[in-house]
C-alpha positions as CSV (number, residue, x, y, z in Angstrom):
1,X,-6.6,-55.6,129.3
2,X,-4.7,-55.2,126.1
3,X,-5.5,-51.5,125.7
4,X,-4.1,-51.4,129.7
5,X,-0.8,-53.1,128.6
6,X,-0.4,-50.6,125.5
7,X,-1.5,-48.0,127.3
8,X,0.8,-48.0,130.4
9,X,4.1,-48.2,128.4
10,X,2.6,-45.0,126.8
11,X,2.6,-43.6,130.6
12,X,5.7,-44.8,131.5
13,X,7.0,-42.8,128.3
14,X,5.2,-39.3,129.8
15,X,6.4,-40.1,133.4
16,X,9.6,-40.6,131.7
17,X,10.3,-37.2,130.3
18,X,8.9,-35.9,133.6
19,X,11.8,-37.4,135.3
20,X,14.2,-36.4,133.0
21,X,13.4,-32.7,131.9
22,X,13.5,-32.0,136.0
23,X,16.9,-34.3,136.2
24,X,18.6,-31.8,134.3
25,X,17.8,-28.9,136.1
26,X,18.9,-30.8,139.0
27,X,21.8,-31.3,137.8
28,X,22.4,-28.1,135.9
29,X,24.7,-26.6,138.1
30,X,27.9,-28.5,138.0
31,X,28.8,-27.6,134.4
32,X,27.9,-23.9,135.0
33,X,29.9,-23.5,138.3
34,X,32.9,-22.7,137.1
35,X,31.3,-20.1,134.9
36,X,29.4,-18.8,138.1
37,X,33.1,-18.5,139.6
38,X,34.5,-16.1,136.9
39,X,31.6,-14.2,136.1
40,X,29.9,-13.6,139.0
41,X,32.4,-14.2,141.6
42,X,30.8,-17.1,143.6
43,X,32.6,-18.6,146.5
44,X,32.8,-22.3,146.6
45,X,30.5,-21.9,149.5
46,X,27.8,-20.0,147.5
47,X,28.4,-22.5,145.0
48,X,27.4,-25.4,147.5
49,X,24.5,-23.5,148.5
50,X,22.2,-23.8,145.2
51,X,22.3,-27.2,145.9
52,X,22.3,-27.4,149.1
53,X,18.9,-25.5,149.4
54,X,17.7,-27.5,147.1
55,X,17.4,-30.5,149.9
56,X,16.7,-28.5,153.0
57,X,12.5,-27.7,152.2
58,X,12.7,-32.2,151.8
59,X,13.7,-32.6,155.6
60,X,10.4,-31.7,156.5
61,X,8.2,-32.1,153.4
62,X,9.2,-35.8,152.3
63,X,7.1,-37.2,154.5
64,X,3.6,-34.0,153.5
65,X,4.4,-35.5,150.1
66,X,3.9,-38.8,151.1
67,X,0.5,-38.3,152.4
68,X,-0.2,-35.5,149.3
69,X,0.0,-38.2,146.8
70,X,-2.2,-40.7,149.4
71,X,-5.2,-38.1,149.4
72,X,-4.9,-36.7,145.9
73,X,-3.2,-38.9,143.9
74,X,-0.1,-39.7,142.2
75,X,-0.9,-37.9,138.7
76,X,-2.3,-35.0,140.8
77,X,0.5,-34.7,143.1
78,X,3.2,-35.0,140.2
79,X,1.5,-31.6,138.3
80,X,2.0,-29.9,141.3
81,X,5.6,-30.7,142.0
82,X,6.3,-30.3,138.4
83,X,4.7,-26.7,138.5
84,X,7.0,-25.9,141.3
85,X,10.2,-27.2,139.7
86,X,9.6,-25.2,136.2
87,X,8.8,-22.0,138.3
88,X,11.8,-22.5,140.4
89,X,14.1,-23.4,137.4
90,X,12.9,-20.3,135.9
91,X,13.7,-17.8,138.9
92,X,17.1,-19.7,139.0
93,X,17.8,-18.3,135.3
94,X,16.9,-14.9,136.3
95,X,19.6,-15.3,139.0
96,X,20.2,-11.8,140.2
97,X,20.4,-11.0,142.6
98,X,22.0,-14.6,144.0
99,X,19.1,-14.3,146.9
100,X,16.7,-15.0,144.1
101,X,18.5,-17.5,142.2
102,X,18.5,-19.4,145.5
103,X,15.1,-18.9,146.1
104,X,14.6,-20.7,142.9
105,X,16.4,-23.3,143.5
106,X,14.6,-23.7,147.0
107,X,11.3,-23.6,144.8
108,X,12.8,-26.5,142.4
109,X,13.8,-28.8,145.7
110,X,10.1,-27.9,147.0
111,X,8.9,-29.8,143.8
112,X,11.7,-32.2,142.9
113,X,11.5,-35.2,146.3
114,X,7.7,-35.2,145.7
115,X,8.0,-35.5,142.0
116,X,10.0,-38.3,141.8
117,X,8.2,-40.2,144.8
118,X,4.7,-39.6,143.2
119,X,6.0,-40.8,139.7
120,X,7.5,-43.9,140.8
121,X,4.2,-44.2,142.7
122,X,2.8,-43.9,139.3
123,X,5.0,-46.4,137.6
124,X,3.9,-48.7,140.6
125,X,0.4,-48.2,140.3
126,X,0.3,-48.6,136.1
127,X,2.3,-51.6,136.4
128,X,0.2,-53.4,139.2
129,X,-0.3,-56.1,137.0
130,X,3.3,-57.1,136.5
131,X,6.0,-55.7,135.3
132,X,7.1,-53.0,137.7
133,X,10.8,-54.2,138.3
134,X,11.8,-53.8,134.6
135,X,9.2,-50.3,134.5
136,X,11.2,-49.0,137.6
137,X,14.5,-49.7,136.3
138,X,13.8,-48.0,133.1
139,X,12.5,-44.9,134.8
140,X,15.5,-44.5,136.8
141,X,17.5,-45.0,133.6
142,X,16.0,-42.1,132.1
143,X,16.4,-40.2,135.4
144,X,19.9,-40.7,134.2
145,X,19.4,-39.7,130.7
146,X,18.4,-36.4,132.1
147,X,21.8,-36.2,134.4
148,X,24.0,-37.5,131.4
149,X,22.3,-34.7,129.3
150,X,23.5,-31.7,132.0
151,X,26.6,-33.2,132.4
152,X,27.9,-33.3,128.8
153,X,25.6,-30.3,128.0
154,X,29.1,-28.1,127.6
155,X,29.4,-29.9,124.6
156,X,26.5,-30.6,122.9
157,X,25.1,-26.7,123.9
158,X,28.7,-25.4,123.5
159,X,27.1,-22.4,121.7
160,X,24.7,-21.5,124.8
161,X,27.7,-22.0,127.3
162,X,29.1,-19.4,125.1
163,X,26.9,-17.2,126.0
164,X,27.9,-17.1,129.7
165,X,26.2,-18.3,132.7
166,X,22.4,-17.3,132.2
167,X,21.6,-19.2,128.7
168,X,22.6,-22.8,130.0
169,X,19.9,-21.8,133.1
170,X,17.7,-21.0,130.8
171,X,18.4,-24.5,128.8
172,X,17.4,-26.3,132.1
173,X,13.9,-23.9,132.2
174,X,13.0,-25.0,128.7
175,X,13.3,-29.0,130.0
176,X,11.1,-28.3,133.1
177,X,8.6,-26.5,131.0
178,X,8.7,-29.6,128.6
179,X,8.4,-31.7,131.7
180,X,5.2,-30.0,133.0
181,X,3.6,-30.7,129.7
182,X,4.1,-34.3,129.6
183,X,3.1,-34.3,133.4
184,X,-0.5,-32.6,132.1
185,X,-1.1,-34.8,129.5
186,X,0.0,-38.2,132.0
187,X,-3.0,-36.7,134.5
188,X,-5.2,-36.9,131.5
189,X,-4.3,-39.8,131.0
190,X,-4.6,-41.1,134.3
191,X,-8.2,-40.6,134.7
192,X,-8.8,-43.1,132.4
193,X,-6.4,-45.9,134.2
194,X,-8.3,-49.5,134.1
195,X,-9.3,-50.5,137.3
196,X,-6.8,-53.5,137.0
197,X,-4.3,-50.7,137.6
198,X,-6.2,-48.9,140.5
199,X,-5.4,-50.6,143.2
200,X,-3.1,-48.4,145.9
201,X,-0.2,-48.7,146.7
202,X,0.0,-50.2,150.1
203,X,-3.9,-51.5,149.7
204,X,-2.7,-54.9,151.5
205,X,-2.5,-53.6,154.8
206,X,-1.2,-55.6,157.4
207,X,-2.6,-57.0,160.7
208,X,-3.7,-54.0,162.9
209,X,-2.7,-51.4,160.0
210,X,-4.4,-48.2,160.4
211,X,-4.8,-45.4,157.5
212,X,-3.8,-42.5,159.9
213,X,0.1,-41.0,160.4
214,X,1.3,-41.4,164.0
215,X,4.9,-40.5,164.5
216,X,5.4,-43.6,167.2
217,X,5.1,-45.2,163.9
218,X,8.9,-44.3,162.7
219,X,10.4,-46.2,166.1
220,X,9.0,-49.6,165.1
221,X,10.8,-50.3,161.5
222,X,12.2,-54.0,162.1
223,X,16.4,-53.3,162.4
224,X,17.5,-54.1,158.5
225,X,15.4,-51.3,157.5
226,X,17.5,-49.4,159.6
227,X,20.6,-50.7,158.1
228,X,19.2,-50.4,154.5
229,X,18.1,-47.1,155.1
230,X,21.7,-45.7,156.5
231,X,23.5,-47.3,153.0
232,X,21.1,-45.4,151.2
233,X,20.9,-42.1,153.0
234,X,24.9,-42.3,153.4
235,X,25.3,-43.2,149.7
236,X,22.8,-39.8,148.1
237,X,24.9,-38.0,150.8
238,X,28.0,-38.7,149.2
239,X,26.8,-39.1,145.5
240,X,24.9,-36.1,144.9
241,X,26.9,-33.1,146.0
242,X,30.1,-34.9,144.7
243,X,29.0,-35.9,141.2
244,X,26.3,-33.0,141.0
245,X,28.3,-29.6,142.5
246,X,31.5,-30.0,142.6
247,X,33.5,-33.1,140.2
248,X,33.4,-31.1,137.6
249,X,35.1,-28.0,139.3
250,X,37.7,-30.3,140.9
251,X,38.3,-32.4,137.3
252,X,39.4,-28.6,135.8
253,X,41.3,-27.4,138.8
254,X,43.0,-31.1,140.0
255,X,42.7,-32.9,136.6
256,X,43.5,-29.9,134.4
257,X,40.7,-30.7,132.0
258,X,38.6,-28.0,130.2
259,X,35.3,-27.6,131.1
260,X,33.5,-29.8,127.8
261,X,36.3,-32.9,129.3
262,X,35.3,-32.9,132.6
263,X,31.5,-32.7,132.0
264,X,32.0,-35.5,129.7
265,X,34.4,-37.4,132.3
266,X,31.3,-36.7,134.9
267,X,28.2,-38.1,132.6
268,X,30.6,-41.5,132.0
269,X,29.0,-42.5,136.0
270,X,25.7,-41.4,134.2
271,X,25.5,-42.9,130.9
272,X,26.9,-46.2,132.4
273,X,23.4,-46.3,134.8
274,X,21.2,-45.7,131.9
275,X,22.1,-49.6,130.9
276,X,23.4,-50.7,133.9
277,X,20.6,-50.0,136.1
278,X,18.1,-51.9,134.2
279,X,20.6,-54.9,134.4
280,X,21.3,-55.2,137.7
281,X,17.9,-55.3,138.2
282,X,16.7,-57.8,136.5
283,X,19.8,-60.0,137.7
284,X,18.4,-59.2,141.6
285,X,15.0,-60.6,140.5
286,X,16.5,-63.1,138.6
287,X,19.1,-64.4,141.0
288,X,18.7,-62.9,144.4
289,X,21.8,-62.0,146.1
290,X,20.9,-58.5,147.1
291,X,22.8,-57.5,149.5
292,X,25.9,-59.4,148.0
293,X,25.3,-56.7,145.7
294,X,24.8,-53.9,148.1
295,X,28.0,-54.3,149.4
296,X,29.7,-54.8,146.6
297,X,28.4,-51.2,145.2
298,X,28.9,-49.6,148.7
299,X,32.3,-50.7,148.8
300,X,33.3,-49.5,145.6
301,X,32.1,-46.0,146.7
302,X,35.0,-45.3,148.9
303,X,37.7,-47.1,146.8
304,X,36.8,-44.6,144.4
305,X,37.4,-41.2,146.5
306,X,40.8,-43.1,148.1
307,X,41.8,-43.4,144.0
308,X,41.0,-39.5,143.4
309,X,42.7,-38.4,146.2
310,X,45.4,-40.6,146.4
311,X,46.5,-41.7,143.1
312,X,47.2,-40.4,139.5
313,X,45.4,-43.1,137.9
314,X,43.7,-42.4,134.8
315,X,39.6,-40.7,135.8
316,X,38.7,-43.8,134.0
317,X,39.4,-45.9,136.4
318,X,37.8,-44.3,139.3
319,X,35.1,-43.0,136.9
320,X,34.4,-46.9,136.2
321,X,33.9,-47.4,139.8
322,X,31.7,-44.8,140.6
323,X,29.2,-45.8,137.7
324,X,29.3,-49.3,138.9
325,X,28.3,-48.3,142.4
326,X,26.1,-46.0,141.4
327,X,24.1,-48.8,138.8
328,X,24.5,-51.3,141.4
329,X,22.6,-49.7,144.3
330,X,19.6,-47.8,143.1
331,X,18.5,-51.0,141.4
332,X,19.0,-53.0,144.1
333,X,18.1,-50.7,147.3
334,X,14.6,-49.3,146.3
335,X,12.8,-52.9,145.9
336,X,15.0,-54.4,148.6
337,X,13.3,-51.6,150.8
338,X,10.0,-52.9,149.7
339,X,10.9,-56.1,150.8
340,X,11.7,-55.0,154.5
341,X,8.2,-53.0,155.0
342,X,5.0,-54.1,154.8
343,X,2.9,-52.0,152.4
344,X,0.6,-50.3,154.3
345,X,3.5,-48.6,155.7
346,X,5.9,-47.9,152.4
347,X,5.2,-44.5,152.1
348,X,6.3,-43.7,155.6
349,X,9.1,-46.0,154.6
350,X,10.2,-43.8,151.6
351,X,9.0,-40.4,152.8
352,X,11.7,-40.8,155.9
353,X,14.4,-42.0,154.0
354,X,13.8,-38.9,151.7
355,X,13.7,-36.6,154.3
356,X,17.1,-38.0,155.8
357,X,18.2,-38.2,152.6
358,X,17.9,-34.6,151.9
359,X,19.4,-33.5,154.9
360,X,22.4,-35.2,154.4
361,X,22.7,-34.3,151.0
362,X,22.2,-30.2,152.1
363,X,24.6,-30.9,155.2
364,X,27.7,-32.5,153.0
365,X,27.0,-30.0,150.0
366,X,27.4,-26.9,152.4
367,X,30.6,-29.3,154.2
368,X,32.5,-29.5,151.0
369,X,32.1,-25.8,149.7
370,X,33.2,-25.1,153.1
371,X,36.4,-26.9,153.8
372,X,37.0,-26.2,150.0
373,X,37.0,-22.4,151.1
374,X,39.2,-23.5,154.1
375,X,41.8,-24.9,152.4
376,X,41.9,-22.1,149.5
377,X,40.7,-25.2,146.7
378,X,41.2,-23.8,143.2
379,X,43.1,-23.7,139.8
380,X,46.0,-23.0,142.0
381,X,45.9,-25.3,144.8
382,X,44.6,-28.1,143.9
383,X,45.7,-29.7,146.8
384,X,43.0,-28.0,148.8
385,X,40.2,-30.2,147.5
386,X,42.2,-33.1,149.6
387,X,39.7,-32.5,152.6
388,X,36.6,-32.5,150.8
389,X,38.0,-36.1,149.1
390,X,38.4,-37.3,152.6
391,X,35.4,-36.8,153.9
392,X,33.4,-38.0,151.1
393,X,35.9,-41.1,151.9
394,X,34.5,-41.8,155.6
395,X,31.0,-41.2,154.8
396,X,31.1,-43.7,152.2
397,X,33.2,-46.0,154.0
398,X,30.3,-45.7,156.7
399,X,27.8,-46.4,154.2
400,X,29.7,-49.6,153.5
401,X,29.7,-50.7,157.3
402,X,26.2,-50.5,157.4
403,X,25.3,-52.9,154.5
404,X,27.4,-55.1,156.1
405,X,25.8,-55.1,159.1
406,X,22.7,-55.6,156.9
407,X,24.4,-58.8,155.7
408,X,25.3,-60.3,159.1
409,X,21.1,-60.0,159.6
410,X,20.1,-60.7,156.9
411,X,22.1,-63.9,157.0
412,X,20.3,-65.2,160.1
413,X,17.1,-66.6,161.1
414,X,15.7,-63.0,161.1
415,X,16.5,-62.9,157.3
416,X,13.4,-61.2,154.8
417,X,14.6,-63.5,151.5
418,X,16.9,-60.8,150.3
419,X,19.1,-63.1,148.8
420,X,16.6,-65.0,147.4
421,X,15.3,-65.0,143.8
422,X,12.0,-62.5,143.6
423,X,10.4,-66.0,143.4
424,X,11.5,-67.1,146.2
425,X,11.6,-64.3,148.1
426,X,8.9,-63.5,151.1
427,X,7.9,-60.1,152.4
428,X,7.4,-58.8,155.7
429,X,4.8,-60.4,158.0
């Protein structure tokens, strides 16, 4: 047992570096876009495309991955999608023509949903024995190490940006190869996991529970996990392209910063989650309250696209808001989730919100690179980002509506001890 409890920190380490060598890459292309602009010519459109792509091959594969890492594993499941994410990160630094630097980035989302589902899978299963809220929140904080990292990259790898477009590509190919390492050794690793550790995920199925996919089976989630699952699918849908295409693009052109400022004024929302997230956790178990929380990080979400587009308040400000929001709500939502579904059906759960997520996030990415075309969006008008800003707005305020519809249930005698301490609280059935 005590080699166990050493031992899994030591995974959690390994699955850690996993996450954040393939969060870069993710995240790689905000800080080059404006370099992809000059030197190559990319539209804002083409732009939203490399990350668009990225979530399209998830609308249909979340839920594959879901049962991948059911039949084969976790460990084995995360190789595979880390293989696919260095081999797409690598095409992507080839980049020419732009069909194959697409392609890559196709090959990276391919890899990247079932990655990060079958490592927090992993987390879940080390950490069986206790410990998985703080485990969780400390993945995800180094999920935002990784994003930090890209974002203030134009500084800290000022001589690779230097070099034009290409190098800072091949930056992000070096991480995912780093990445697919640590995800070799954690497999090795995992053949040797305790039985204490061993038991599945979802292994307490419920009444009636059967261990076969049937599709009637995503019209039957009880009505909060409906509402949970539009904030969250509403809240990557705005996040994602925003923060991770175009916030650095629209801090030069609207902002006037230079390109190192506004990467460094885009990792603030970042580097506040590393600590954050952890925190907010730990106050959810400790204290309950979670969707009092929810909707107090959904509703900062649109306050903070009304101040960008509205005001000339210092990017601190909104900046602030954004990071809280964006602590608040992965901390909260995932285990809240948990708390709505019984386990034998969690990874049908997940796997659906990830494939919704996805879409969203491909639809609003390609939605913003267009109206930014639309409206001519540049150094020159920076006015012309005001459509992108306001739909961002509505979607966010939408995600806000649904938490609070999640409240108004959860509030009643239909209730599944949200707001009560993890204690206290009671799952479903």
């Amino acid at each position: 047992m005590t080699l166990h409890i050493r031992g899994r920190w030591w995974v959690l380490v390994l699955i850690s570096v996993v996450i954040a060598g393939n969060y870069y890459a993710f995240d790689c292309i905000a800080p080059v876009a404006d370099l992809l602009r000059r030197q190559r010519g990319f539209s804002q459109a083409q732009i939203g495309m490399l990350n668009a792509i990225y979530g399209l091959p998830n609308i249909p594969l979340s839920l594959v991955g879901g049962v991948l890492i059911d039949r084969i594993g976790a460990a084995r499941a995360s190789l595979l999608a880390a293989a696919f994410c260095f081999v797409g990160t690598v095409l992507t630094a080839v980049g020419q023509p732009y069909e194959l630097m697409v392609f890559g980035r196709l090959l990276f989302g391919i890899g990247e949903e079932t990655l990060f589902i079958s490592l927090l899978a992993g987390v879940a299963q080390w950490f069986a024995g206790g410990g998985s809220a703080l485990a969780m929140a400390l993945f995800f904080s180094m999920a935002r190490v990784g994003s930090y990292s890209a974002d203030i990259s134009p500084r800290w790898a000022a001589g690779i940006y230097a070099g034009g477009w290409r190098p800072p590509f091949e930056l992000a190919a070096v991480l995912t190869g780093v990445s697919l390492i640590a995800a070799i050794v954690y497999l090795r690793i995992d053949r040797h996991r305790p039985s204490v550790a061993r038991a599945p995920i979802g292994a307490q199925t419920a009444p009636g529970a059967h261990g076969r996919f049937r599709w009637r089976d995503l019209t039957t989630f009880d009505t909060s996990f409906w509402y949970i699952m539009g904030l969250n699918v509403l809240f990557a849908s705005v996040f994602f392209p925003f923060r991770s295409t175009f916030a650095i693009e629209f801090f030069q052109d609207a902002k006037k910063l230079s390109l190192a400022d506004a990467g460094l004024v885009n990792s603030w929302v970042f580097f506040a989650a590393i600590f954050a997230t952890p925190l907010f956790g730990l106050i959810a178990d400790r204290f309950g309250r979670r969707v009092m929380l929810l909707t107090i990080g959904a509703g900062l979400m649109p306050m903070t696209f009304a101040i960008l587009g509205l005001t000339h308040w210092g990017l601190w400000i909104s900046t602030a808001l954004m990071g809280l929001s964006f602590s608040v709500i992965p901390a909260v939502i995932w285990p809240s989730t948990a708390m709505l579904v019984e386990p034998a059906r969690l990874g049908t759960a997940f796997g659906l919100i990830n494939v919704l997520q996805s879409l969203g996030m491909g639809a609003l990415n390609l939605a913003a690179g267009w109206l930014n075309d639309q409206a001519g969006a540049g150094p020159h008008n920076p006015a012309g980002y005001g459509p992108m800003l306001w739909m961002f707005f509505l979607f966010s305020l939408a995600g806000f509506f649904a938490v609070a519809a999640l409240w108004r249930r959860e509030s009643g005698p239909s209730g599944h001890g949200l707001n009560a301490p993890a204690a206290a609280a009671s799952g479903p059935g």
